[in-house]
mmCIF file of the C-alpha atoms, coordinates in Angstrom:
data_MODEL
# 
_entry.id   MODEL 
# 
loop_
_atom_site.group_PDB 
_atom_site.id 
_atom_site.type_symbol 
_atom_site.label_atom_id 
_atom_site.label_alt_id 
_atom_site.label_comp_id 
_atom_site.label_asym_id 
_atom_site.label_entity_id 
_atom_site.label_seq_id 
_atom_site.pdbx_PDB_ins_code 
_atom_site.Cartn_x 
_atom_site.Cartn_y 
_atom_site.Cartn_z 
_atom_site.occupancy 
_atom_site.B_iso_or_equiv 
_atom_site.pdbx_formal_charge 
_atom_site.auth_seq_id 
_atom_site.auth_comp_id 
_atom_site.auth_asym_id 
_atom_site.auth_atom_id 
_atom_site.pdbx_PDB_model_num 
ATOM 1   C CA . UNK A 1 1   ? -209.561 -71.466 173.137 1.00 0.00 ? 1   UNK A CA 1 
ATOM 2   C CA . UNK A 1 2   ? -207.534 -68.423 172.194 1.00 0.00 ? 2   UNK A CA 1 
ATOM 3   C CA . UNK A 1 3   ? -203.754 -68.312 173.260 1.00 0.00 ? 3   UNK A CA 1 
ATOM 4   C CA . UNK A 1 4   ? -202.491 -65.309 175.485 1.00 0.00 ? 4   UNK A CA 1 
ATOM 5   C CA . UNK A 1 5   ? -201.025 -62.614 173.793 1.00 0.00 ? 5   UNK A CA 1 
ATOM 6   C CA . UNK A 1 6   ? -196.982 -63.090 173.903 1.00 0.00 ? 6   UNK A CA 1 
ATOM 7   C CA . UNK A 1 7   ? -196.172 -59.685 173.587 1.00 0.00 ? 7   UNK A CA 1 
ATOM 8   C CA . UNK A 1 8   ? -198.042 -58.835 176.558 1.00 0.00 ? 8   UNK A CA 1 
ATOM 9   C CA . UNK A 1 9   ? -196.054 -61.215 179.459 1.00 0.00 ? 9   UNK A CA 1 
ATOM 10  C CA . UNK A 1 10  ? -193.006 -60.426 177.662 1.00 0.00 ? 10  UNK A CA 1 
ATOM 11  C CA . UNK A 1 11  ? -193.224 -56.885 176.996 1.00 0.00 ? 11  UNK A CA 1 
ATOM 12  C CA . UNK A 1 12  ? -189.559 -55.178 177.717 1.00 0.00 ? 12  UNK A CA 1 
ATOM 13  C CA . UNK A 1 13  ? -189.258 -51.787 178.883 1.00 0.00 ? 13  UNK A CA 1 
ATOM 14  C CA . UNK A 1 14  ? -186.630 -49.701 176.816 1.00 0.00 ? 14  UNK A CA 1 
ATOM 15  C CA . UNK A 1 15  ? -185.550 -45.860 176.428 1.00 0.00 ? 15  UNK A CA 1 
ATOM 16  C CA . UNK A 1 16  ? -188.710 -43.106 175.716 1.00 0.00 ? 16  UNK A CA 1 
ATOM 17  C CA . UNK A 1 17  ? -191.289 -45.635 177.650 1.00 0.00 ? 17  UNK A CA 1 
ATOM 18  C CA . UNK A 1 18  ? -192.663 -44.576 180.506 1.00 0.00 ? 18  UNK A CA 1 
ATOM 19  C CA . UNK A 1 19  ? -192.431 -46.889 183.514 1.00 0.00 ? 19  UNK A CA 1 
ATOM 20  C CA . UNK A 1 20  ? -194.315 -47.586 187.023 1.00 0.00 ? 20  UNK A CA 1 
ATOM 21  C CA . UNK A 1 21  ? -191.685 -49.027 189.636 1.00 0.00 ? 21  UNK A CA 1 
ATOM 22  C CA . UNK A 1 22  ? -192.151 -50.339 192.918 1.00 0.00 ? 22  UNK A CA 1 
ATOM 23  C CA . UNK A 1 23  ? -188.707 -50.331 194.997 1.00 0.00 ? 23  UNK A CA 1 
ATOM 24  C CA . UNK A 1 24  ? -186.924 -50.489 198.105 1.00 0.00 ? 24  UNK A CA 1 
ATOM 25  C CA . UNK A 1 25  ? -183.388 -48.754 198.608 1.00 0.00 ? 25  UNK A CA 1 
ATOM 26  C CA . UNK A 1 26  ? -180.410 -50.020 200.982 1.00 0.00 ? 26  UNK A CA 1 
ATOM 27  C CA . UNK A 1 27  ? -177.225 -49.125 202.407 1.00 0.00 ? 27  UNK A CA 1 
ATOM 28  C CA . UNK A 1 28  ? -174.500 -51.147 202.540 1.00 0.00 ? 28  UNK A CA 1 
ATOM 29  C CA . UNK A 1 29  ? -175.395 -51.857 206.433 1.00 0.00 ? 29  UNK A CA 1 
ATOM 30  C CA . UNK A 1 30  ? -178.754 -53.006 205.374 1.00 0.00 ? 30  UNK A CA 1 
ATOM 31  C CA . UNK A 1 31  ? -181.134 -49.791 206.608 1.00 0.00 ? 31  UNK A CA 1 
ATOM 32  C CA . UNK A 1 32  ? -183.809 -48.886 204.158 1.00 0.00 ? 32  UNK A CA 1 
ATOM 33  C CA . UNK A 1 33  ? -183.534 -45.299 203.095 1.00 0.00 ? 33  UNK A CA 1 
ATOM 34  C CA . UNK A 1 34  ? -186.523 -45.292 200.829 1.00 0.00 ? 34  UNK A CA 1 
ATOM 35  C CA . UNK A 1 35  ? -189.306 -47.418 199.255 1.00 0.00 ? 35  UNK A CA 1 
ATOM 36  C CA . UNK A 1 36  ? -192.417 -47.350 197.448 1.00 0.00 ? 36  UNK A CA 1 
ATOM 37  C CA . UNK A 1 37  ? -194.452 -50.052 199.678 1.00 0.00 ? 37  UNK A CA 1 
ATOM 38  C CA . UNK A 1 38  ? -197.698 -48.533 200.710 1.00 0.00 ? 38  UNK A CA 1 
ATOM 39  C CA . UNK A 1 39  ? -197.338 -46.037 198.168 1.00 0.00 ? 39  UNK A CA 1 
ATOM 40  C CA . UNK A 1 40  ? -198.222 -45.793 194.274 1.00 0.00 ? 40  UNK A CA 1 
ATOM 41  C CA . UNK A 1 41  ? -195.340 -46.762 192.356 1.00 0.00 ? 41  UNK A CA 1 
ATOM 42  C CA . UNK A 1 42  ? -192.862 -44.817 191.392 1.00 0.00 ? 42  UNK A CA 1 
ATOM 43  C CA . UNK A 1 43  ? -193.741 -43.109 187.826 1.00 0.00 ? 43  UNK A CA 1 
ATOM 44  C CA . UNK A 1 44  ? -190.584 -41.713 184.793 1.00 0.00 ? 44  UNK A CA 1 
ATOM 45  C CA . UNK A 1 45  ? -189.703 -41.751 181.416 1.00 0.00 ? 45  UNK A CA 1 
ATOM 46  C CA . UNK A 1 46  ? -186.398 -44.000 180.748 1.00 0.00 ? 46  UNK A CA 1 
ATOM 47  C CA . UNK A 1 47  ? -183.902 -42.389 178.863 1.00 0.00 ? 47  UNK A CA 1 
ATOM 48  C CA . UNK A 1 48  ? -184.712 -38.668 180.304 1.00 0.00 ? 48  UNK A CA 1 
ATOM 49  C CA . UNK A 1 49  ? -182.734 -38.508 183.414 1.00 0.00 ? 49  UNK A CA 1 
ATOM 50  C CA . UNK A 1 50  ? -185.642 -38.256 185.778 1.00 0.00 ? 50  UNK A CA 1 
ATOM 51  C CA . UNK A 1 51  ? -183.817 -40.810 188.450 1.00 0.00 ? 51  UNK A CA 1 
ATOM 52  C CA . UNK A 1 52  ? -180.135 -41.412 188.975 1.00 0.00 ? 52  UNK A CA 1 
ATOM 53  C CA . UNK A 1 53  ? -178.269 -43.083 186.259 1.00 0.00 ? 53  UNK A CA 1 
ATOM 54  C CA . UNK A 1 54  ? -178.013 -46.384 187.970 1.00 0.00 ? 54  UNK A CA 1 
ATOM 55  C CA . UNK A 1 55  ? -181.609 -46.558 188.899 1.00 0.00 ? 55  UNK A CA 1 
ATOM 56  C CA . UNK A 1 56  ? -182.567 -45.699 184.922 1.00 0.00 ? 56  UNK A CA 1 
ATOM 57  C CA . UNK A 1 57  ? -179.782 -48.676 183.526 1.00 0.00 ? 57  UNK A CA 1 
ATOM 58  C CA . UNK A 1 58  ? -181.466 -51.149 186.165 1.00 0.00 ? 58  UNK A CA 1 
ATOM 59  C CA . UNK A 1 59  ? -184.931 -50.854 184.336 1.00 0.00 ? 59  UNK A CA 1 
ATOM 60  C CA . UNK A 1 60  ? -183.834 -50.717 181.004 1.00 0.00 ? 60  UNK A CA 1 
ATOM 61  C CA . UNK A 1 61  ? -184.534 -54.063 179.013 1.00 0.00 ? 61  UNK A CA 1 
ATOM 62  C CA . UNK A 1 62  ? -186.681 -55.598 182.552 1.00 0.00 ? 62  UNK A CA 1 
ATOM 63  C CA . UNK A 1 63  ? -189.750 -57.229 181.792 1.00 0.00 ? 63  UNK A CA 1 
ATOM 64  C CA . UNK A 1 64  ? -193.198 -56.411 182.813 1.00 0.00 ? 64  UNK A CA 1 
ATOM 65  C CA . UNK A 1 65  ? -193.449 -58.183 186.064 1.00 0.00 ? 65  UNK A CA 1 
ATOM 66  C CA . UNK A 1 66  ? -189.783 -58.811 186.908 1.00 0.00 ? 66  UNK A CA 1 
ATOM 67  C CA . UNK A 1 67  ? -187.832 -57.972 189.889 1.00 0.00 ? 67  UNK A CA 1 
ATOM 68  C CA . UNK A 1 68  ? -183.643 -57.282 189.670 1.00 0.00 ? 68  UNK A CA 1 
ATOM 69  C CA . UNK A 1 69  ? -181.748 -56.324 192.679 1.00 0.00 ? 69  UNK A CA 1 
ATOM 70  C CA . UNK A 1 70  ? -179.139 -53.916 191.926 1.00 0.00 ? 70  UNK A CA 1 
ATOM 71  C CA . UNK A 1 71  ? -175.963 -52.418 193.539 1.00 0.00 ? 71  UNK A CA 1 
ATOM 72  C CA . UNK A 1 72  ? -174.706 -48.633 192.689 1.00 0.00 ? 72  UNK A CA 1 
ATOM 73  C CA . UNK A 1 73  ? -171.601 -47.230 193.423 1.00 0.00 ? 73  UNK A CA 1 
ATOM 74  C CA . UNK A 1 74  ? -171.834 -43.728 194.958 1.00 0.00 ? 74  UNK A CA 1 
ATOM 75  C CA . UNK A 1 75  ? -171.024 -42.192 190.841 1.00 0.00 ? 75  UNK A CA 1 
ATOM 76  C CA . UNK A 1 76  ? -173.824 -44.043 189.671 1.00 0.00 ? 76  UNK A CA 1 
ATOM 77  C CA . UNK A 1 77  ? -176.525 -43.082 192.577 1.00 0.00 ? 77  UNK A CA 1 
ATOM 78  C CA . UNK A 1 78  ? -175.849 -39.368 193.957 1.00 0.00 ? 78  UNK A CA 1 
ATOM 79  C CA . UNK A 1 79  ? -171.802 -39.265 192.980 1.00 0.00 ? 79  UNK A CA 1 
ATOM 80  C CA . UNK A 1 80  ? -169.127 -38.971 195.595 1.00 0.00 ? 80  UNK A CA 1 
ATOM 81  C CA . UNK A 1 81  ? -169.056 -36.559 198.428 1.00 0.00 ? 81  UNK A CA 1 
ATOM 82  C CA . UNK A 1 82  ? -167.047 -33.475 197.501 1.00 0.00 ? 82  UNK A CA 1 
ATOM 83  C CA . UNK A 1 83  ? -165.447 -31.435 200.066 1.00 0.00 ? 83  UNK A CA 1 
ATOM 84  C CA . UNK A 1 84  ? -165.820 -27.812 198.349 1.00 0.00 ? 84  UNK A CA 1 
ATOM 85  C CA . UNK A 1 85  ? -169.837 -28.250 198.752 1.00 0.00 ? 85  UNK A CA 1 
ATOM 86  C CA . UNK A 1 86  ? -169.210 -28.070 202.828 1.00 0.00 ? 86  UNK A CA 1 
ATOM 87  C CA . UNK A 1 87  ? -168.824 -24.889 203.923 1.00 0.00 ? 87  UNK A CA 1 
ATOM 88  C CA . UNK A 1 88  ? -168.645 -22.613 207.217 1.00 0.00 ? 88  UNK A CA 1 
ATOM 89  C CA . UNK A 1 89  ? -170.312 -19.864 208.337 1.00 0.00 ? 89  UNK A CA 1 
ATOM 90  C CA . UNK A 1 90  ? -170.031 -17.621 211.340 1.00 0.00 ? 90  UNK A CA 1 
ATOM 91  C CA . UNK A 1 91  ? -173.023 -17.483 213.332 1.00 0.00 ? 91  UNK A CA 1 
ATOM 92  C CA . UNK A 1 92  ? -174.020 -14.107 213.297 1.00 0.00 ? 92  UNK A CA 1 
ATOM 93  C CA . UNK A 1 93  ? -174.601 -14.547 209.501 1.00 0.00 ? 93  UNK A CA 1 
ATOM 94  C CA . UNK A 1 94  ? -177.752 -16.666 210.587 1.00 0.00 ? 94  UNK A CA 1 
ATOM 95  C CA . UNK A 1 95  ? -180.864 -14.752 210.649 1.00 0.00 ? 95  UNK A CA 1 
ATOM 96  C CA . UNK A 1 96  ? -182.500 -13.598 213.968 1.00 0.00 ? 96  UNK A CA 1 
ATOM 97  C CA . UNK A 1 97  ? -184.214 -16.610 215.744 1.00 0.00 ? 97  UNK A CA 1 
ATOM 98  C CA . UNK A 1 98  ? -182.467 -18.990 213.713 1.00 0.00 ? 98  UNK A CA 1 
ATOM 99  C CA . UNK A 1 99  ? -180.976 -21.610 215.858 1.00 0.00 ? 99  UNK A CA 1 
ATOM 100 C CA . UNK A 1 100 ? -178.643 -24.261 213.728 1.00 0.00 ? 100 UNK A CA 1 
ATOM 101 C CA . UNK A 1 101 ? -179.011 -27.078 214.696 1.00 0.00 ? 101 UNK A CA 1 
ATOM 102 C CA . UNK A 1 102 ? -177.090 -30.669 213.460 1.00 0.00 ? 102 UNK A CA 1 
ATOM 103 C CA . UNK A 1 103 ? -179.033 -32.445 211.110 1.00 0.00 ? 103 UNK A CA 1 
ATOM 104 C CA . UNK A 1 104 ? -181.027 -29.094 210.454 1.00 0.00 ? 104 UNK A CA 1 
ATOM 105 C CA . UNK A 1 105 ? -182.229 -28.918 206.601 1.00 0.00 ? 105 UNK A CA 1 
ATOM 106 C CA . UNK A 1 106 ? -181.879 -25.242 205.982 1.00 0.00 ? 106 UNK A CA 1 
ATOM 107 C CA . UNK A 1 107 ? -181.670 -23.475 202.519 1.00 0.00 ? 107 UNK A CA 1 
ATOM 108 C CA . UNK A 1 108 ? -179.159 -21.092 201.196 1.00 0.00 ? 108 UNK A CA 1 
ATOM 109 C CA . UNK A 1 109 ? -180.262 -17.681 198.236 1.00 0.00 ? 109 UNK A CA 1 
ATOM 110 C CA . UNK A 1 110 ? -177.349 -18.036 195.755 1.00 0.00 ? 110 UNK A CA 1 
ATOM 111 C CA . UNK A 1 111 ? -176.049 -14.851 193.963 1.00 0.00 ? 111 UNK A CA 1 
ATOM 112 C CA . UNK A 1 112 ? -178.289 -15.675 191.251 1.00 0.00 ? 112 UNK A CA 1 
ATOM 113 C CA . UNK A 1 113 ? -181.220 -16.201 193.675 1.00 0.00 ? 113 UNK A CA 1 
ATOM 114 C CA . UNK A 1 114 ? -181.287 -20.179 193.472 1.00 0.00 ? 114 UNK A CA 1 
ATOM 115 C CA . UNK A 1 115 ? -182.334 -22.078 196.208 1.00 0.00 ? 115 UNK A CA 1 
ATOM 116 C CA . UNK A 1 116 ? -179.550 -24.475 197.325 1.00 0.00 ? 116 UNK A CA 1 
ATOM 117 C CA . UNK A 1 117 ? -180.556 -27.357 199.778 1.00 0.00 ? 117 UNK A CA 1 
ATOM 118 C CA . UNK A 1 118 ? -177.953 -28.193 202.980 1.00 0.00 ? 118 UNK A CA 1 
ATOM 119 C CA . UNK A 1 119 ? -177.739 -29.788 205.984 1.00 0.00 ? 119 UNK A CA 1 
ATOM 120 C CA . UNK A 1 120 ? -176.353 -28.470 209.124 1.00 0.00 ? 120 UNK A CA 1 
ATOM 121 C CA . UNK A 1 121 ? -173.182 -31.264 209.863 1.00 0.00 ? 121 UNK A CA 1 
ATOM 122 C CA . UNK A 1 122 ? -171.662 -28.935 212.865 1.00 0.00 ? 122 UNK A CA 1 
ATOM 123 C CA . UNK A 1 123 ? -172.290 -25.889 215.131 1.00 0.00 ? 123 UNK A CA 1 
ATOM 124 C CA . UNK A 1 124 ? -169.796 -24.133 217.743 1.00 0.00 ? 124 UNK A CA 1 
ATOM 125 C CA . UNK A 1 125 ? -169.906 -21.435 219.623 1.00 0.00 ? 125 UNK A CA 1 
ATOM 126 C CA . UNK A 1 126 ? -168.475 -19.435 216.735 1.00 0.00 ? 126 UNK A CA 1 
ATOM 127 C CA . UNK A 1 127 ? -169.453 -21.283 213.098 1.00 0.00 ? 127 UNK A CA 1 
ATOM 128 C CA . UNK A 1 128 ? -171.748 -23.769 211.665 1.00 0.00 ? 128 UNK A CA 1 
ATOM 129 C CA . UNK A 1 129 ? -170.588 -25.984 208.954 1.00 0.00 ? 129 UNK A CA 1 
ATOM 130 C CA . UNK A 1 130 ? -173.366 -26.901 206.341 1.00 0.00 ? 130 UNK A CA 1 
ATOM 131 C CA . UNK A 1 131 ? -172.779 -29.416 203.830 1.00 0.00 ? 131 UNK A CA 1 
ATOM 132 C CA . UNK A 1 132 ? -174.598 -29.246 200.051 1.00 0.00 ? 132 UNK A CA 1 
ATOM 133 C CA . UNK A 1 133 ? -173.946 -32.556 199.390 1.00 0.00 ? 133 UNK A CA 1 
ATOM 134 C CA . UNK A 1 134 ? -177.020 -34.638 199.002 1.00 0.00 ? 134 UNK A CA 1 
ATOM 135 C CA . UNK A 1 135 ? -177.783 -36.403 202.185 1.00 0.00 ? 135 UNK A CA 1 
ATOM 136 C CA . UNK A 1 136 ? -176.513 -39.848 200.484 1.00 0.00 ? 136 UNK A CA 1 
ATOM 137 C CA . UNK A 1 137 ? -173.477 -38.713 198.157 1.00 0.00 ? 137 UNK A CA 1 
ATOM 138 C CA . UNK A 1 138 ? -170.775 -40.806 198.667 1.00 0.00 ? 138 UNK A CA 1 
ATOM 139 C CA . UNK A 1 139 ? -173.168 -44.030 199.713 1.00 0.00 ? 139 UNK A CA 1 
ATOM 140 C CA . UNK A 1 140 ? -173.030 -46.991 196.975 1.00 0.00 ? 140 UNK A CA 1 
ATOM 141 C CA . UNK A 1 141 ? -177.045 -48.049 197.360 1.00 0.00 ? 141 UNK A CA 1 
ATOM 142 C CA . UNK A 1 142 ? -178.792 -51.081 196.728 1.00 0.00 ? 142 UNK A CA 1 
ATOM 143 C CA . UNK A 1 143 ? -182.260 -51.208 195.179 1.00 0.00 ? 143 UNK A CA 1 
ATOM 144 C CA . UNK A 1 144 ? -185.041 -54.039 194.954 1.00 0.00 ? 144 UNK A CA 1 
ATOM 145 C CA . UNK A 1 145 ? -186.899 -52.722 191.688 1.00 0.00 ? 145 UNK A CA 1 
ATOM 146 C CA . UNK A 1 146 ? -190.116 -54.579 190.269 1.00 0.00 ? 146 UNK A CA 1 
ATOM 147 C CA . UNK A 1 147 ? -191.447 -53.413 186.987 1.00 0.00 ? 147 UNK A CA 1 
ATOM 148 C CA . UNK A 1 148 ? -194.562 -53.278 187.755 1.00 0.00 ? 148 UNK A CA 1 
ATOM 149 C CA . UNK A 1 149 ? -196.232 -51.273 184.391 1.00 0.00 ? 149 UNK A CA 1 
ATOM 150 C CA . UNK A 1 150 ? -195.177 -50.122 180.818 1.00 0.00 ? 150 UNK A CA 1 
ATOM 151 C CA . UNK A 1 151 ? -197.158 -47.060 180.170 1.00 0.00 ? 151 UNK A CA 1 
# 
């Protein structure tokens, strides 16, 4: 009877291998923000920058088939929230038939005609404040990852 190969059931993952993930992401309060189940697994390179820093250092040396539960500060998931990425407009800058709303995901046409993603956080009578923060800057996160393949 042959043995099984070693190098399979121990195989590591490391930077420049590409990597199949299945996870589930937490906030300190315990809601789920985001998760893989019932969905292929997540798919990157390591070393490349593909998914936040403290996602990438997680999986880096796992094992095929192991699990690690992981906690990220805010700088090592989507950094801290910085105040000169809110802004406020007055409302007759907003297009005709646009109606803010908060919690609105709108996007603004920088000068150099990038798109930039924000979030309506406020609306009065004379302003709206949008903030360009990613929705979860500032949050430390928790993440259940499971190495699931080694591509």
């Amino acid at each position: 009877m042959s043995q099984p190969n070693s190098t399979e059931t121990t195989r590591t993952a490391k930077g420049g291998d590409t990597v199949r993930v299945h996870y589930k992401g937490t906030l300190d309060d315990g809601s789920e923000f985001d998760s893989s189940a019932g969905r292929e697994p997540l798919e990157f390179r390591l070393g490349t920058g593909q998914v936040i820093a403290g996602f990438e250092r997680t999986v880096d040396g796992m094992q095929l088939g192991e699990t690690r539960t992981a906690r990220l500060n805010a700088a090592d998931a989507y950094g801290t929230h910085r105040a000169e990425l809110v802004l406020e407009l007055p409302k007759e800058q907003f297009p005709e038939g646009v109606t803010p709303e908060v919690g609105q995901q709108l996007e603004l046409q920088q000068e150099d005609g990038q798109r930039l993603p924000v979030t309506v956080t406020a609306v009065t009578e004379q302003a709206v404040t949008l903030d360009a923060n990613h929705p979860l800057a500032g949050e430390a996160l928790t993440f259940e990852i499971e190495l699931v393949e080694i591509l």
